[in-house]
C-alpha positions as CSV (number, residue, x, y, z in Angstrom):
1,X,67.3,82.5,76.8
2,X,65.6,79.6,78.3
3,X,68.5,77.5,77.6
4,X,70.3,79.7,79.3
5,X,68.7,79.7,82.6
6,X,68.3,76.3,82.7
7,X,71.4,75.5,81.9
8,X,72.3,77.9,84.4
9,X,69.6,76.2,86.9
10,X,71.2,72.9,85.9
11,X,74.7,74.6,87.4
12,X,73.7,75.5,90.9
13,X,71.6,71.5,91.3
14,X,74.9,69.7,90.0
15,X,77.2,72.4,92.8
16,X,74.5,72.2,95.5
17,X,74.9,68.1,95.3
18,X,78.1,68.3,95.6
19,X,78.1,70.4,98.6
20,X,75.2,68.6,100.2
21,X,76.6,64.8,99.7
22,X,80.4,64.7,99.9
23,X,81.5,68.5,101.7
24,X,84.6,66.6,102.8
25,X,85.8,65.3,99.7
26,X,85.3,69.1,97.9
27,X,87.6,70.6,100.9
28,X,90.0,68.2,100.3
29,X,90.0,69.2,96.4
30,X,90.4,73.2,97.1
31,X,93.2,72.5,99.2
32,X,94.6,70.5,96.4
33,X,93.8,73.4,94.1
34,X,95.1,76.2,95.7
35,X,98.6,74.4,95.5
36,X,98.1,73.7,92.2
37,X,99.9,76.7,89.2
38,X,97.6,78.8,88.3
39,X,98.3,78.1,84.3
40,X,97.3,74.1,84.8
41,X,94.1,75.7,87.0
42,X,94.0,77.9,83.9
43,X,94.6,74.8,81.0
44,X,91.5,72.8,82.9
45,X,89.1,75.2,83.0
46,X,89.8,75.9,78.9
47,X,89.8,72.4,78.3
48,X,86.4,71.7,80.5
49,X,84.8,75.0,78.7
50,X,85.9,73.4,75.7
51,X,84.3,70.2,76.2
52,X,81.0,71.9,77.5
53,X,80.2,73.4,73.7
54,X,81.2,69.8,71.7
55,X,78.7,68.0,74.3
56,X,76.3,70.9,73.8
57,X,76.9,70.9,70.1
58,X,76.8,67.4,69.8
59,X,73.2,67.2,71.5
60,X,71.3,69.5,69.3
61,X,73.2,68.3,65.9
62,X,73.2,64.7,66.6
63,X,70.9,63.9,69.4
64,X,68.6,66.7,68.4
65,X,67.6,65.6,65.0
């Protein structure tokens, strides 16, 4: 559970930087998302979920040892 939260914690430092430091930049991406399909939106978020467990895999198996 205290993965969780501070993986979760991790989360809303890594989105709050992004608003603080470049707010333009993050419009400009949500405008280019919402004329984006929703199945590529869809495809994306599978293959960044997907990459999220083999990094966090790879850190305890490998990194963690």
């Amino acid at each position: 559970m205290i993965d969780f939260v501070t993986a979760l914690g991790l989360v809303f430092v890594i989105e709050g930087l992004v608003y603080a430091f470049v707010p333009g930049h993050l419009k400009a991406v949500i405008a280019l998302m919402q004329s984006t399909s929703n199945d590529r939106l869809r495809l994306g978020g599978l293959v960044a979920a997907a990459f999220g467990v083999a990094l966090v895999w790879f850190a305890r198996s490998v990194l963690g040892s």
